[in-house]
FIMAR-152257 format. One record per residue (C-alpha): chain; residue number from 1; residue in one letter; x, y, z. Coordinates in Angstrom, 1 decimal. Last residue first. Example, Ala and Ser with C-alpha at 12.3 -4.5 7.8 and 13.67 -1.06 7.14 Angstrom:
BEGIN
> chain_n_res_u_v_w
> A_2_S_13.7_-1.1_7.1
> A_1_A_12.3_-4.5_7.8
END
This chain:
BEGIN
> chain_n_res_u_v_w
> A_469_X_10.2_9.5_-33.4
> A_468_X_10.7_12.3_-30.5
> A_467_X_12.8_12.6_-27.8
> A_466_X_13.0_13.9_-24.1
> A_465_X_15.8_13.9_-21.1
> A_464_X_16.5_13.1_-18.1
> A_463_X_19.5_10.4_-17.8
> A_462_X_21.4_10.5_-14.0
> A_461_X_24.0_8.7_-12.9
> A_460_X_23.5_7.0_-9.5
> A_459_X_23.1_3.8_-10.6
> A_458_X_21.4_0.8_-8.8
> A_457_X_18.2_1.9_-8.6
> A_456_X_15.8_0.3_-6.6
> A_455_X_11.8_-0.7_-7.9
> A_454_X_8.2_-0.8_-7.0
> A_453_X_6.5_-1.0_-10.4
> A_452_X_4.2_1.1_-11.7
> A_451_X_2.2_0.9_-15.2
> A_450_X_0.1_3.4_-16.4
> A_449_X_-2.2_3.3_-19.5
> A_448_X_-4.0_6.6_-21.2
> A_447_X_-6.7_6.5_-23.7
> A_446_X_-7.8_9.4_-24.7
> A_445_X_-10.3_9.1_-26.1
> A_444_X_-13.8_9.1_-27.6
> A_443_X_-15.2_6.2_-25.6
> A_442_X_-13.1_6.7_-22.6
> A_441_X_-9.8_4.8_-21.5
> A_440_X_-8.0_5.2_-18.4
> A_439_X_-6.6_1.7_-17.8
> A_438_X_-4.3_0.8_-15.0
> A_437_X_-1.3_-1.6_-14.5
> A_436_X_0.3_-2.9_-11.5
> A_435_X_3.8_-4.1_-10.8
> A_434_X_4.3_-6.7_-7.9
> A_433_X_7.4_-7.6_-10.2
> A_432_X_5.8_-10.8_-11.1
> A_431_X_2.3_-8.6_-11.3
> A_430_X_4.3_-6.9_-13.9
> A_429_X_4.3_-9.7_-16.6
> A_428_X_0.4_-10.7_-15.4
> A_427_X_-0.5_-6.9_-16.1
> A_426_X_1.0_-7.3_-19.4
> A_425_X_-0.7_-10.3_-20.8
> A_424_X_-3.8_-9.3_-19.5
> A_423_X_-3.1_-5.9_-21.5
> A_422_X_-2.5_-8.2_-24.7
> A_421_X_-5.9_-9.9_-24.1
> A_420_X_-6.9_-13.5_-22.6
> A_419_X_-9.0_-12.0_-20.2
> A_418_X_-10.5_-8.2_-21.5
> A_417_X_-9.1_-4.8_-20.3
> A_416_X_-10.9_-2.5_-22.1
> A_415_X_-10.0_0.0_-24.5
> A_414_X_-13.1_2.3_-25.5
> A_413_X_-10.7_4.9_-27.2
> A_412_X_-10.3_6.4_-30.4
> A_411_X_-7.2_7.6_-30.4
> A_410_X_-5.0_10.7_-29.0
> A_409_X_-2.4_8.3_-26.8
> A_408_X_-1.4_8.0_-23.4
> A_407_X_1.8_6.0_-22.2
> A_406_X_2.6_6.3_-18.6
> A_405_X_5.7_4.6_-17.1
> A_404_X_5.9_5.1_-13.4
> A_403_X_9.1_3.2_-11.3
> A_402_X_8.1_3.9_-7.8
> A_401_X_10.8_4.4_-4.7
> A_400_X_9.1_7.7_-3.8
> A_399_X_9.5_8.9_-7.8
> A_398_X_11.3_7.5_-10.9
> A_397_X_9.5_8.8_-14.6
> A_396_X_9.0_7.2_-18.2
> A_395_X_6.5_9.3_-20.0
> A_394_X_5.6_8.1_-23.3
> A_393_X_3.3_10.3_-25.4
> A_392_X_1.5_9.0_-28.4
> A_391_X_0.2_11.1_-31.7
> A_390_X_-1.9_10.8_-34.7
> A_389_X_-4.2_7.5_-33.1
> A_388_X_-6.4_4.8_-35.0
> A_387_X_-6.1_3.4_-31.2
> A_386_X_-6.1_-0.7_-32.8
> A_385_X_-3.2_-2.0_-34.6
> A_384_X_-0.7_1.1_-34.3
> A_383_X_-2.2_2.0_-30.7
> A_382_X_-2.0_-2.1_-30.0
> A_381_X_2.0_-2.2_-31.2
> A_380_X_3.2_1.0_-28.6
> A_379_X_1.3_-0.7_-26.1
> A_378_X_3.4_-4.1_-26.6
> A_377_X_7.0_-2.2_-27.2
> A_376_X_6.3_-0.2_-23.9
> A_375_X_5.7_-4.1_-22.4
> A_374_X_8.8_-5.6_-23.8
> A_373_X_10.7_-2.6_-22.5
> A_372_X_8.8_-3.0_-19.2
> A_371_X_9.6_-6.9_-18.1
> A_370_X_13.0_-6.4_-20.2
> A_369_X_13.6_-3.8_-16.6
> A_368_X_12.4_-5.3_-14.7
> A_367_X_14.6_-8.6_-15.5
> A_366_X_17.4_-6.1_-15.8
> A_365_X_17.5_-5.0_-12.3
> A_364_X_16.6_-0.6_-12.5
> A_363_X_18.9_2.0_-13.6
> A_362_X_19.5_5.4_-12.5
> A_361_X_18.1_9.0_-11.7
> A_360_X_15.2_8.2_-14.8
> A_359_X_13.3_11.2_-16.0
> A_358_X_12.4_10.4_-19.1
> A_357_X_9.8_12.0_-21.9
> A_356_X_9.4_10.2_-25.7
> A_355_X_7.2_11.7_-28.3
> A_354_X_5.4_9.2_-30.5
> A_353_X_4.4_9.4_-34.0
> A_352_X_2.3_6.5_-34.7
> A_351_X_4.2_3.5_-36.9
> A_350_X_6.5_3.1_-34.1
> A_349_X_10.5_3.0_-34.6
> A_348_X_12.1_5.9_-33.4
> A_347_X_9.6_5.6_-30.4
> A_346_X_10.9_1.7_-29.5
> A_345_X_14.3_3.5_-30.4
> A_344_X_13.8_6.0_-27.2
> A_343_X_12.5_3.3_-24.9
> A_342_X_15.6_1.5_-25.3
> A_341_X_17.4_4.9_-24.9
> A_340_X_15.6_5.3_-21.3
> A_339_X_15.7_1.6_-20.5
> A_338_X_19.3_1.4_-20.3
> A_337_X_22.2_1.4_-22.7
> A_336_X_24.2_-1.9_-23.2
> A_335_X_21.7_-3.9_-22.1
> A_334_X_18.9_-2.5_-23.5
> A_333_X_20.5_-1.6_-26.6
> A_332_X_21.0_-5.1_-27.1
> A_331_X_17.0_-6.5_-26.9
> A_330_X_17.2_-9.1_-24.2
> A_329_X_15.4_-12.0_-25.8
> A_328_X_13.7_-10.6_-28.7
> A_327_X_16.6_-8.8_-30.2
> A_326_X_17.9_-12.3_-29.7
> A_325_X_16.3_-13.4_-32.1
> A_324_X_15.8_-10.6_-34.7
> A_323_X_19.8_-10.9_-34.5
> A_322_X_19.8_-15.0_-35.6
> A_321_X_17.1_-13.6_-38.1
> A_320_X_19.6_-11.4_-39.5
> A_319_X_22.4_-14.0_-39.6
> A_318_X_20.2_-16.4_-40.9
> A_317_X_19.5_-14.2_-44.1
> A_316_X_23.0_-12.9_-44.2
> A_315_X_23.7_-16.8_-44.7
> A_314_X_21.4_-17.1_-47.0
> A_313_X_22.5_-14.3_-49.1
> A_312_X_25.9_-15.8_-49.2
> A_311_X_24.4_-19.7_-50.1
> A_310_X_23.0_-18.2_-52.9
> A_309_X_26.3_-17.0_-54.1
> A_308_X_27.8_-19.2_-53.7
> A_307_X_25.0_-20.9_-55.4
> A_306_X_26.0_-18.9_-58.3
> A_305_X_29.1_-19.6_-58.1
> A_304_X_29.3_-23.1_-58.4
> A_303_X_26.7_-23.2_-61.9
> A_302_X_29.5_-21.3_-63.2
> A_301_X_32.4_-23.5_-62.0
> A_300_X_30.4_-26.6_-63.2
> A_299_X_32.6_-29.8_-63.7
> A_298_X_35.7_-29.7_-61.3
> A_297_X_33.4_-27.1_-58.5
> A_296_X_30.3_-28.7_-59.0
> A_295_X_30.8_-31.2_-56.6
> A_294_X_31.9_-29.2_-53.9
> A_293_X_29.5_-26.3_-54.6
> A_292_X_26.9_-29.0_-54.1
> A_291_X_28.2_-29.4_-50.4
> A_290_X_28.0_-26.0_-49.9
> A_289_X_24.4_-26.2_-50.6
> A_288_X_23.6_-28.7_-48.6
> A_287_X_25.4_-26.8_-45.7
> A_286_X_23.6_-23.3_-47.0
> A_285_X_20.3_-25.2_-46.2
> A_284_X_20.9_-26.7_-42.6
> A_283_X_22.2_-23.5_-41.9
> A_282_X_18.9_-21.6_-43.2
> A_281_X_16.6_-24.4_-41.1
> A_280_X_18.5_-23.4_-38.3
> A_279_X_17.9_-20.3_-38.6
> A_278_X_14.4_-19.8_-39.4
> A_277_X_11.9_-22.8_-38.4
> A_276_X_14.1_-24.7_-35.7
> A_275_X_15.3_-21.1_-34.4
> A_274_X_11.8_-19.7_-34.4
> A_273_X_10.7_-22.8_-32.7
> A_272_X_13.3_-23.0_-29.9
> A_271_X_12.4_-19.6_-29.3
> A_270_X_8.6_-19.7_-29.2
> A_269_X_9.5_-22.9_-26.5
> A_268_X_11.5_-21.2_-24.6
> A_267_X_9.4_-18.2_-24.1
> A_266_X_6.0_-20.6_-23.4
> A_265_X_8.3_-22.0_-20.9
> A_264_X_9.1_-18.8_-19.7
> A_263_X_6.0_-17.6_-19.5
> A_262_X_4.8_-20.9_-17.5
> A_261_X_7.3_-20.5_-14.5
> A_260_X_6.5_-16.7_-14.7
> A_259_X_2.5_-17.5_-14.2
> A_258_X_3.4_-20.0_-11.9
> A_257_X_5.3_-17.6_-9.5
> A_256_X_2.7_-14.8_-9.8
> A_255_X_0.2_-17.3_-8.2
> A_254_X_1.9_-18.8_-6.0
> A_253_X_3.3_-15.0_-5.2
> A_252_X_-0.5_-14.2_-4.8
> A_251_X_-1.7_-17.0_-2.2
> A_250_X_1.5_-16.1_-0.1
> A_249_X_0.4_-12.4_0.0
> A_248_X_-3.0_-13.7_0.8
> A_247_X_-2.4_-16.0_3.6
> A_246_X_-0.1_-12.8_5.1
> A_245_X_-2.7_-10.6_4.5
> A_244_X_-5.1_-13.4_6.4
> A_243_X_-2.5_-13.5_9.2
> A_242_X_-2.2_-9.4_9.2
> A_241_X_-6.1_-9.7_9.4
> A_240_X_-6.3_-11.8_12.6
> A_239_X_-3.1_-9.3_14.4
> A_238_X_-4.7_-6.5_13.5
> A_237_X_-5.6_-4.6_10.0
> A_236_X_-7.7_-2.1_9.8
> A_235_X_-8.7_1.2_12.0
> A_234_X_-12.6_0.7_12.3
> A_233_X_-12.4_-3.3_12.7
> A_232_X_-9.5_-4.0_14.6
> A_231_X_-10.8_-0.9_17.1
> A_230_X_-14.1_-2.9_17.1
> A_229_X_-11.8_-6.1_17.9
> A_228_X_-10.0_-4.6_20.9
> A_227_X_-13.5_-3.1_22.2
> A_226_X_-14.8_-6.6_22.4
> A_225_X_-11.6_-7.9_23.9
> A_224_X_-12.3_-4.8_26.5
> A_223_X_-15.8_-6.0_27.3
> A_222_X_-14.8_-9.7_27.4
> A_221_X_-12.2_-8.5_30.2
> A_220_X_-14.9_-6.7_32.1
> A_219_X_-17.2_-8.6_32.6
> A_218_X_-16.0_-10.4_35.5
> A_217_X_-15.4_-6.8_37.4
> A_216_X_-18.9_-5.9_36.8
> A_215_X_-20.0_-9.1_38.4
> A_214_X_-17.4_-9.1_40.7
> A_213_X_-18.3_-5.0_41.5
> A_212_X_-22.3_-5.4_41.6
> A_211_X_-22.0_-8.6_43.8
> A_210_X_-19.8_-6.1_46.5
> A_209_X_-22.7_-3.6_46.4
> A_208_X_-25.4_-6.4_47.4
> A_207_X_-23.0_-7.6_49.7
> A_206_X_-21.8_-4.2_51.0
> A_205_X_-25.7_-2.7_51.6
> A_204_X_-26.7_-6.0_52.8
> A_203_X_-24.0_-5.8_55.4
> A_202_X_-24.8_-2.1_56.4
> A_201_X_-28.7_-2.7_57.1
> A_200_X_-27.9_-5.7_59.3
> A_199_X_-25.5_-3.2_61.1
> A_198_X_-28.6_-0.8_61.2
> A_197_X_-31.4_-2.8_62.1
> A_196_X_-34.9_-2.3_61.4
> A_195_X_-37.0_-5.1_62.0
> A_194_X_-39.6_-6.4_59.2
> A_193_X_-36.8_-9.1_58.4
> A_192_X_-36.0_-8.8_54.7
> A_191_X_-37.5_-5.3_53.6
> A_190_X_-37.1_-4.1_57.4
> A_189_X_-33.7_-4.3_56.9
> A_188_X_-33.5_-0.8_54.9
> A_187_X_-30.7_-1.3_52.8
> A_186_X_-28.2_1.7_53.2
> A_185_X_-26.2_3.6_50.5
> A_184_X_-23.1_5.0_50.8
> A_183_X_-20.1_2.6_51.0
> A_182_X_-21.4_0.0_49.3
> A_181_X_-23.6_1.8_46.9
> A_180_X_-20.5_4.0_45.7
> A_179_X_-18.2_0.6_45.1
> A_178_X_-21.2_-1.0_43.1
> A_177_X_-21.8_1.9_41.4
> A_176_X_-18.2_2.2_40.3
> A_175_X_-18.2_-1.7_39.6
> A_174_X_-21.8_-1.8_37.9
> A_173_X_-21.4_1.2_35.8
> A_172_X_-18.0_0.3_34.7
> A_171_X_-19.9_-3.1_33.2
> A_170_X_-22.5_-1.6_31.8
> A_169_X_-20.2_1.7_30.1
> A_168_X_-17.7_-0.8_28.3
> A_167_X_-19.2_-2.0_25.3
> A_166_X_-21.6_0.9_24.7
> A_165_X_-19.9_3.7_26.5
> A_164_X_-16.9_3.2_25.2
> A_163_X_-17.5_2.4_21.4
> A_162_X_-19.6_5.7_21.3
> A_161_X_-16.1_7.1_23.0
> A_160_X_-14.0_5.4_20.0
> A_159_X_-16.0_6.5_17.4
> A_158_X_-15.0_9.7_17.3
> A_157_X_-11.4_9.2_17.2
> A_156_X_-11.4_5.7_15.3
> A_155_X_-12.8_8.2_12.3
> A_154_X_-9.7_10.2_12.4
> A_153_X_-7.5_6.8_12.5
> A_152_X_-9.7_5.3_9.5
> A_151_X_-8.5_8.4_7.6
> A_150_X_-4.9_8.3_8.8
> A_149_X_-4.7_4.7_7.4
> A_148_X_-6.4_5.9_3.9
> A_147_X_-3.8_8.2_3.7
> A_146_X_-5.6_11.3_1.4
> A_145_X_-6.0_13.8_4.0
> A_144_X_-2.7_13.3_6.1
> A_143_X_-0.8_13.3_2.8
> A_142_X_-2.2_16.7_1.7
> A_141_X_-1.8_17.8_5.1
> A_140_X_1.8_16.6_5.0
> A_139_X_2.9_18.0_1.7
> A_138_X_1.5_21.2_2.5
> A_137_X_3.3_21.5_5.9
> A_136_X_6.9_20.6_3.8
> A_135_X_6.1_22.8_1.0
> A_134_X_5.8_25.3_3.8
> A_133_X_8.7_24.5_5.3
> A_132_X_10.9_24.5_2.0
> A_131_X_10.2_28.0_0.8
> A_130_X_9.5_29.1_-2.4
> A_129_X_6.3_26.8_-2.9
> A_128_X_5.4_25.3_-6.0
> A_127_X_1.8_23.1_-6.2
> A_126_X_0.1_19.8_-6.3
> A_125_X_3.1_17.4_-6.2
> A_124_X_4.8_19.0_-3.8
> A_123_X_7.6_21.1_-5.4
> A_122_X_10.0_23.0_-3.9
> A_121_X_11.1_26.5_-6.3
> A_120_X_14.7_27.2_-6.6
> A_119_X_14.6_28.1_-10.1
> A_118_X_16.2_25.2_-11.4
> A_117_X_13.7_22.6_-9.2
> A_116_X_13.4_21.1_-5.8
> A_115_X_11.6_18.2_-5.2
> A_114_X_10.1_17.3_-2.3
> A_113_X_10.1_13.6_-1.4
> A_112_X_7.2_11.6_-2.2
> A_111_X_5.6_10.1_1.0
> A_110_X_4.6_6.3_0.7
> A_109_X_1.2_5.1_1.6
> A_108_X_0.7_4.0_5.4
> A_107_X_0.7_0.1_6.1
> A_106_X_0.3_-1.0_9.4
> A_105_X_0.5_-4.9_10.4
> A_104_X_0.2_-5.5_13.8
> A_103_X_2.7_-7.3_15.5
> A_102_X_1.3_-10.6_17.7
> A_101_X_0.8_-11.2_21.7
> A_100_X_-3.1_-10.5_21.2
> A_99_X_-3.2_-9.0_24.1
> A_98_X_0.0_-6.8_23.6
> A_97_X_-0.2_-6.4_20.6
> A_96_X_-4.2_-5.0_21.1
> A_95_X_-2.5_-2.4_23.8
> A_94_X_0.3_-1.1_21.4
> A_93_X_-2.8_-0.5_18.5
> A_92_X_-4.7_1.2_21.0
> A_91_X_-1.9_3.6_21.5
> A_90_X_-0.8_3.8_18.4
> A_89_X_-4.1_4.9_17.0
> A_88_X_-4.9_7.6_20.2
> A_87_X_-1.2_9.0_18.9
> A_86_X_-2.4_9.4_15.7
> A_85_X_-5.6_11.0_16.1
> A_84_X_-5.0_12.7_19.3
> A_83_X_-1.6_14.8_17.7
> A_82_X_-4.0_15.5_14.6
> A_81_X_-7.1_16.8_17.3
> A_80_X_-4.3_19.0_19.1
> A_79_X_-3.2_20.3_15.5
> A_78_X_-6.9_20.8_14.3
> A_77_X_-7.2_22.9_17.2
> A_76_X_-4.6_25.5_17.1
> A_75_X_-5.0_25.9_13.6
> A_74_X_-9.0_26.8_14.1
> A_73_X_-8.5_28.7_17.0
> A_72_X_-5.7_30.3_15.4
> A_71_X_-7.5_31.0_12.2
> A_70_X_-10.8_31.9_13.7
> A_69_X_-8.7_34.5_16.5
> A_68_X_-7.3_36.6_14.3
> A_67_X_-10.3_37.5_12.5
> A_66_X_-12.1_37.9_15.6
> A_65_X_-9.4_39.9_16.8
> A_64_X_-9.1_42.6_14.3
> A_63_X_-11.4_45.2_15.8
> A_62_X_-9.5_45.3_19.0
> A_61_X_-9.9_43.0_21.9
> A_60_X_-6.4_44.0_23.2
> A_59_X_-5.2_42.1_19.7
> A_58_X_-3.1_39.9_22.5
> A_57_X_-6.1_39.3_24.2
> A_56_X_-7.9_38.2_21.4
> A_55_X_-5.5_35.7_20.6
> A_54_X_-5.3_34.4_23.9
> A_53_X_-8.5_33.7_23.8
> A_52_X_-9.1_31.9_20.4
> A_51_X_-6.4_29.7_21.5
> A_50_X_-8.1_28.8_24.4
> A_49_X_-11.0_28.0_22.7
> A_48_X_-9.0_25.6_20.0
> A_47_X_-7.2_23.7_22.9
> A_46_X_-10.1_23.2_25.0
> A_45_X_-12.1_21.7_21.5
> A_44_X_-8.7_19.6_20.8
> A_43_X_-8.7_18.5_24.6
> A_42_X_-12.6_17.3_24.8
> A_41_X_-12.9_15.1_22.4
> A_40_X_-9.6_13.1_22.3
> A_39_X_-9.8_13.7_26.1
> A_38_X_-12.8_11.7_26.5
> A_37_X_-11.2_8.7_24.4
> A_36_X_-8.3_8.8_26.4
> A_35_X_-10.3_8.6_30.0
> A_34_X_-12.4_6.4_28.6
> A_33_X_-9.7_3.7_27.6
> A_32_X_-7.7_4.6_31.1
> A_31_X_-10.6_3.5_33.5
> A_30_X_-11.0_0.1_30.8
> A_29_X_-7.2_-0.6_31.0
> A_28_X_-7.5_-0.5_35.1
> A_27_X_-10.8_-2.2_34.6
> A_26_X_-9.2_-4.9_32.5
> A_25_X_-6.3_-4.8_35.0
> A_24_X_-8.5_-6.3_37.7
> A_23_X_-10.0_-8.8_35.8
> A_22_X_-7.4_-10.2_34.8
> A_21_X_-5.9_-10.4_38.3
> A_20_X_-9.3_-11.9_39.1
> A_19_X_-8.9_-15.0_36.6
> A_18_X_-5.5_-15.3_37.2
> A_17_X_-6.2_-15.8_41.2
> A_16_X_-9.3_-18.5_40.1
> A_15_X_-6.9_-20.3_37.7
> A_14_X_-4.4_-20.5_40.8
> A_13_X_-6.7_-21.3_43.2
> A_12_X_-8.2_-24.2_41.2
> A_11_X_-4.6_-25.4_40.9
> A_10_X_-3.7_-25.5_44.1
> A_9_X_-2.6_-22.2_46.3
> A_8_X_-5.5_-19.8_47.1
> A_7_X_-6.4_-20.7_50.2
> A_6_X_-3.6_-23.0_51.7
> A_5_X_-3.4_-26.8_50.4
> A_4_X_-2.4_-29.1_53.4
> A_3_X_-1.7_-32.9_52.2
> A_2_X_-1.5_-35.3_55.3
> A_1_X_-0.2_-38.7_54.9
END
């Protein structure tokens, strides 16, 4: 039996034929890498200069055109480099996918919308702006500045062609000078054979040229991996840290999860408590003392009303502690009214004067929002207890898909956020919601807490308004 394998077929063959086709489109990637990273440099800075020349042709090179010509230069420039920036991200992100076969995990930070307010006026967050485009461009560079995303992508920009020459330069160098020493070059054959000869000359000029391009050629692929993970490295994230985010993000609702699991049992157990040591005990109580009404009722009438009496105030008693409970639960005017006015009687009833602002298109779930009531009611408790304060602002406000409640006060100060403490407490309530809380607090005052939760609304009424308690 005869077995014919042709050249290239078999496995061998095949490995070998995947190997070079590889290597092949690694230098085709490689060719295009520098070719992007050059024009990131060089097209803004063409861009900006021939702005600056048409501007001064238009001004006829009069006395205003070098002061027309700065700003369009400049304008004209930083808006090619912006276009580079992002696009050269994407880009390199798309061709890391593709090798690593895996998304890529971007997170940019959340736009606000513009606002609008009575007078007509757009606001940006920084600043008021009559019309809406301009808001709209001041808005983006102010968002394009502060992203750290867009950051790492404007520093990808200019490191990108350092990265090319050093990880990719060697081995471009040897296929491009292998190719032009091949066809160009001649090796003297004297060197080998003491004879000159000029088609002995030419074939050691292609083998020695041909070795150049394999070997740069062989390189290549680990020179564009390497360039992949530099890119991982400068613009964050990837397919290896999306997995660890994703390990992490797990890790941390394991977490959050317990610590609800165990708050509720700690809840269930203070309320099974306060009922066995307050209500419960009352009923228990006022049915003893009903049945000594029974008795006395055909010997001591007197005697009979007075623990009716008794067991009246008693029962108001357990009634009122019955209330307390469940005030404690899921406050009533929570549920029948919303955070805002729930906010507003938490003011009404602090020891510290405290003004109340909300600007709330809607409602929030009702676990979130308990989760903030009972933490507003917390705060408001430690400045009483602790801040030695005159006056405390709460600000309750809805923004870019945010819920921000920000309570400051005029105290003392020096807060700190210390394990096993009541702002522990609260940051580990939050963290359920993926709520975060941060501390502003100097020596001196004032200290100012915010808590944000991400959040939907499910109403579309509207409640903005302010008290004061």
């Amino acid at each position: 039996m005869t077995t014919t394998v042709w050249f290239g077929g078999g496995v061998g063959g095949s490995a070998w034929g995947e190997r070079a086709r590889a290597a092949v489109r690694a230098g085709g990637q490689a060719a295009v890498m520098t070719l992007a990273a050059a024009a990131g440099v060089v097209v803004p800075a063409a861009v900006a200069v021939c702005a600056a020349l048409l501007t001064v042709a238009l001004f006829d090179h009069g006395p205003l055109a070098p002061y027309a010509a700065a700003p369009s230069a400049v304008v004209a420039g930083v808006s090619a480099l912006y276009w580079f920036v992002r696009r050269g991200a994407v880009w390199t992100r798309q061709r890391v996918e593709r090798e690593a076969g895996e998304r890529w995990g971007v997170v940019y930070s959340a736009r606000e919308p513009l606002e609008q307010d009575g007078r007509g006026f757009w606001w940006t967050g920084v600043s008021y702006h009559r019309r809406r485009e301009v808001a709209w461009l001041v808005q983006s560079v102010r968002w394009a500045v502060r992203d750290h995303q867009v950051q790492r992508e404007g520093v990808w920009l200019l490191a990108n062609p350092v990265a090319v020459v050093l990880l990719l330069g060697v081995p471009m160098a040897m296929v491009w000078g292998g190719l032009v020493f091949a066809l160009t070059a001649t090796v003297d054959s004297r060197i080998f054979f003491g004879l000159y000869s000029e088609p002995v000359s030419l074939l050691f000029s292609g083998l020695i040229g041909g070795v150049l391009v394999v070997a740069g050629l062989a390189a290549m692929p680990w020179a564009v991996r390497a360039h992949g993970a530099f890119a991982c490295r400068v613009l964050g994230g990837g397919p290896q840290q999306s997995r660890a985010q994703l390990t992490e993000r797990v890790a941390q609702l394991t977490e959050t999860r317990a610590d609800a699991a165990d708050a509720q049992a700690a809840e269930l157990r203070r309320i099974e408590r306060d009922l066995h040591d307050g209500a419960q005990a009352r009923l228990v109580s006022i049915g003893l003392t009903l049945g000594t009404i029974e008795h006395l009722m055909a010997t001591d009438q007197a005697a009979a009303r007075e623990l009716l009496a008794e067991a009246r105030a008693a029962s108001a008693k357990a009634l009122q502690e019955l209330r307390d409970l469940v005030r404690g639960i899921h406050p009533p005017v929570l549920a029948e009214r919303g955070l805002p006015d729930a906010v507003r009687e938490l003011a009404l009833t602090a020891v510290v004067p405290t003004e109340v602002a909300v600007a709330l298109p809607g409602r929030p779930e009702a676990a979130l929002e308990t989760a903030v009531y009972f933490s507003v009611s917390e705060l408001l408790a430690n400045v009483a207890k602790h801040a030695r304060a005159r006056q405390t602002w709460v600000d309750v406000l809805y923004r870019a898909g945010r819920l921000r409640v920000v309570v400051t006060d005029d105290g003392s100060g020096g807060a700190r956020m210390e394990a096993g403490g009541g702002l522990r407490g609260i940051e580990k309530r939050l963290s359920t919601f993926d709520g975060t809380i941060s501390l502003d607090s100097p020596v001196g005052g004032p200290t100012t807490i915010t808590m944000e939760l991400p959040c939907a609304l499910s109403s579309p009424r509207t409640s903005s308004s302010s008290a004061k308690g």
